[in-house]
C-alpha positions, 0 to 999 in steps of 0.5 A: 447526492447531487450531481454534476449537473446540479452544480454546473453553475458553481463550476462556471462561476469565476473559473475558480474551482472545477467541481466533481462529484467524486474526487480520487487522489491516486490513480495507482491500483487503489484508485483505478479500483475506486474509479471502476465500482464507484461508476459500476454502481452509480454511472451517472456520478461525475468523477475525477481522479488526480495523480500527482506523477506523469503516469499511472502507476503510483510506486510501480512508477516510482519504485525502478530498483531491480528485480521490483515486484510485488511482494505478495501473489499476483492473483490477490494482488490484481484487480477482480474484475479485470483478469491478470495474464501472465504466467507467473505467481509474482508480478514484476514492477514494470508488468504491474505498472502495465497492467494498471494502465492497461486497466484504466484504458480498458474501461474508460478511466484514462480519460477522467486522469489530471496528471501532475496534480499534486494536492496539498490541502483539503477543507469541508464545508459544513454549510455546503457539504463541499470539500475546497480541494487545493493542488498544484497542477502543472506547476501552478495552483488548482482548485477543486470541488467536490462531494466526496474526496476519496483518497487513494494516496497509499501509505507511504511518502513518495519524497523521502525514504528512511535512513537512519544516521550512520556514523562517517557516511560523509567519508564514504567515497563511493555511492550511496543509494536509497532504492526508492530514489534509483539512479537509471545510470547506476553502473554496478557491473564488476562492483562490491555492494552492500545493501543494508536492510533484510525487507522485502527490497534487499531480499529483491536486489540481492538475486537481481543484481548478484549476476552482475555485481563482484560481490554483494553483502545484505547486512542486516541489524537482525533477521526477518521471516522468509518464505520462498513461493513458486513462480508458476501456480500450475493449477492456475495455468490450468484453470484458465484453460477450462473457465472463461478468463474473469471465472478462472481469474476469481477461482484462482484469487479466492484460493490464493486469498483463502491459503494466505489467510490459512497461513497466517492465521495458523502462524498466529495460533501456533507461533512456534510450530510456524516458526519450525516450519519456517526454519525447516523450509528455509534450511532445506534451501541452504548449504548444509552447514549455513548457520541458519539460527544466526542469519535467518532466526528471527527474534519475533513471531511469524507476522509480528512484522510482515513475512518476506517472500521470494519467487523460487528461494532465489535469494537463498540460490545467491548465496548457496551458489556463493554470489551473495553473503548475508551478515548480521550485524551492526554499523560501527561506522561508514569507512571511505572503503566501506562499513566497519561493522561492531564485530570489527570486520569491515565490508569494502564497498564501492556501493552502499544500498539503504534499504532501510525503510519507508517514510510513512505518511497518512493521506499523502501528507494532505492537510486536511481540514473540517470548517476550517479546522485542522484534522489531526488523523491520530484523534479519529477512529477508523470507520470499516477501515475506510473512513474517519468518524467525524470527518464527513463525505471522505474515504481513505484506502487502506490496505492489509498488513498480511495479504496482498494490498488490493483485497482490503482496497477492493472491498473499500471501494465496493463500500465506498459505491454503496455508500454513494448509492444509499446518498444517491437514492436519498438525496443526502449530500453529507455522510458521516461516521458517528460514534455518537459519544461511544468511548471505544478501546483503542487498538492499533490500526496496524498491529505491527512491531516492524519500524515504518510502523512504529514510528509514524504511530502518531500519524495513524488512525485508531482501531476499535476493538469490535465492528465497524470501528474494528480494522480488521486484517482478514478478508473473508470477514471483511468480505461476509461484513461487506455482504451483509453489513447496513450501509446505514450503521453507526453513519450520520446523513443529511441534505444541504438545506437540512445539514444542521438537522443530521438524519441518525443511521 
């Protein structure tokens, strides 16, 4: 791969466009991540990462509502290679947050960070092997160029929530508040709330906000699965006093990863003994006459939509202690009090929360283009869950729908450096997944049934049904693929004064 030394001439003409060898979009964890193995493995590449907020973060930055955390085990869900300290099993938004700043200083990667750059379009140019990348940095336009684009933009659209029409909510004389757009002056000490949701936001706000409020009511359309985990992993505590930190930091993430994993898998083998299990802890956890089949009976098989965790079943303290109240129902409309639900019961409110979902949004809404041609993200399959076939030198994080985010993100990177490396070595300036005309059967990337899903399925890539265009949702035979898989398969190659002769893999 060429370098940025090779190309400096390019950089300085005109002052039009700033090269890099290697573009991050996102400098959230995926592209921390992606900045730390694409330089542990190929040091002498330039690299850049952009962000289109003040800070890092990505939505740990954006996410304020109370009580944000994440929603998986915080061992998984941190970075491998730098050890988590704190002492709890979830991590909260604003340690996250911390965490991933911290990370980026530690290591150097703070320095190679453009804030407030957002990108709009991207184009690849078969003749040179470059992609033009357009942003707007600071208010006014910016050009990039670079080798290979490497986006880290997450999944989800960070201008717009989902929020399905209620009838009458113009009528609704309180306020009205969507979690991804939390006012920091939202006073709802002493007052009635309702939050309409049952994902993983309303089963967080709930308990943080049941203190504080008069009364809070999660009304939900339908119940979703949830799991209550301990806040505090005592073998890990442990372990740390007897290993070095990055030992006992890897020990304890392989357990968490190999457990969850274990979980899930016996939860689709055996979906009714799962969802008895379920049922069971989940009655264990509430007053003994609570109608458990009606408010957390699910109609779905365990990890048909994604499984809802809460650290110390504090959801289900609100409600045995009578601080929050769940209602399965359905809106016949917004009142100006409040919710006027189907059954005729009306819930008064002078807050009404939606918690109803996220905008999904494939590559941060970038237009992306090949030679001048639009890339239409549904038309493409997913090469080992990280690259488009057909559209050359570009990567795209995505991460696991039934474990913690970074493990799939963390594995992508590693492939994405190796990938660099093999270019590195053989002077190539374009890679390429290539199908070669193979007609694959067509899977969903994302196998599941939850809304945000559902519908952005004409914006999401496709999965094969067998290696390496099959996404896979597991990560032990992600990680033994990654061990032992050819940087080479089903991959096109070539030099910029050979581009139209591609080198088959």
């Amino acid at each position: 791969m060429t370098t940025v030394a090779d190309k400096k001439a390019k950089t300085t003409t005109g002052g039009k466009a700033e090269f890099h060898d290697v573009l991050i979009v996102g400098a959230g964890l995926s592209g921390i991540d992606a900045a730390y193995r694409i330089h542990e493995l190929n040091p002498d590449l330039d690299y850049a990462l952009i962000e289109r907020r003040e800070r890092t973060g990505g939505t740990w930055d954006l996410f304020r509502y109370p009580g944000i955390r994440s929603d998986s085990d915080i061992f998984t869900f941190s970075l491998p290679f730098n050890p988590w300290t704190g002492n709890t099993s979830i991590g909260q938004g604003e340690d996250i947050r911390n965490y991933i700043w911290d990370t980026a200083r530690k290591f150097g990667i703070d320095k190679k960070i453009q804030f407030e750059t957002q990108v709009t379009s991207a184009n690849f140019d078969s003749a040179t092997d470059i992609w033009t990348v357009e942003t707007i940095s600071g208010g006014k336009p910016k050009t990039f160029e670079t080798r290979f684009l490497f986006m880290c933009t997450g999944y989800y659209s960070y201008d717009e929530g989902y929020t399905p029409e209620f009838p009458g909510i113009e009528d609704f004389q309180g306020q009205v508040v969507h979690p991804q757009f939390w006012p920091e002056d939202l006073d709802y000490k002493g007052k009635k709330v309702v939050v309409i949701g049952s994902g993983a936001t309303a089963i967080t706000l709930i308990p943080s906000m049941a203190d504080d409020v008069e009364h809070i009511t999660m009304l939900q359309r339908s119940p979703t699965y949830i799991t209550s985990l301990p806040n505090k992993d005592p073998i890990a505590l442990a372990t740390r006093k007897v290993l070095p930190p990055n030992l006992a930091h890897n020990v304890t993430r392989w357990r968490w990863a190999t457990q969850t994993l274990g979980s899930y898998l016996f939860m689709r083998k055996a979906p009714k003994a799962g969802r008895a299990l379920i049922r069971r802890m989940t009655k264990a956890m509430l007053p003994a006459d609570y109608p458990v089949d009606v408010h957390f009976k699910p109609k779905y098989a365990p990890w048909d939509q994604r499984l809802c965790v809460v650290p110390n079943g504090d959801l289900f303290k609100a409600i045995r202690n009578g601080q929050a109240e769940v209602v399965t129902d359905t809106i016949d409309r917004v009142t100006a009090t409040g919710i006027k639900l189907t059954s005729g019961r009306e819930l008064e409110a002078d807050i009404i929360i939606t918690a109803t979902g996220l905008q999904m949004q494939a590559l941060g809404g970038t237009e992306i283009a090949v030679d001048g041609s639009p890339v239409k993200i549904s038309d493409h399959y997913l090469y080992r869950g990280y690259m488009l076939d057909g559209v050359p030198n570009m990567a795209w994080t995505i991460g696991y729908i039934n474990a913690s985010w970074t493990l799939k993100a963390d594995i992508t990177s590693q492939h994405v450096a190796r990938l660099l490396k093999h270019m590195g070595d053989n002077g190539y300036t374009h890679a390429e997944a290539d199908r070669a005309g193979e007609i694959l059967a067509e899977k969903p990337a994302m196998e599941l049934s939850s809304g945000y899903v559902q519908r952005a399925a004409d914006q999401l890539p496709k999965s094969g049904s067998s290696m390496p265009w099959m996404v896979r949702h597991n990560f032990l035979l992600d990680y033994y693929d990654f061990r032992r898989a050819s940087v080479t398969q089903s991959m096109k190659f070539s030099k910029v004064a050979d581009a139209k002769e591609k080198v088959a893999g």
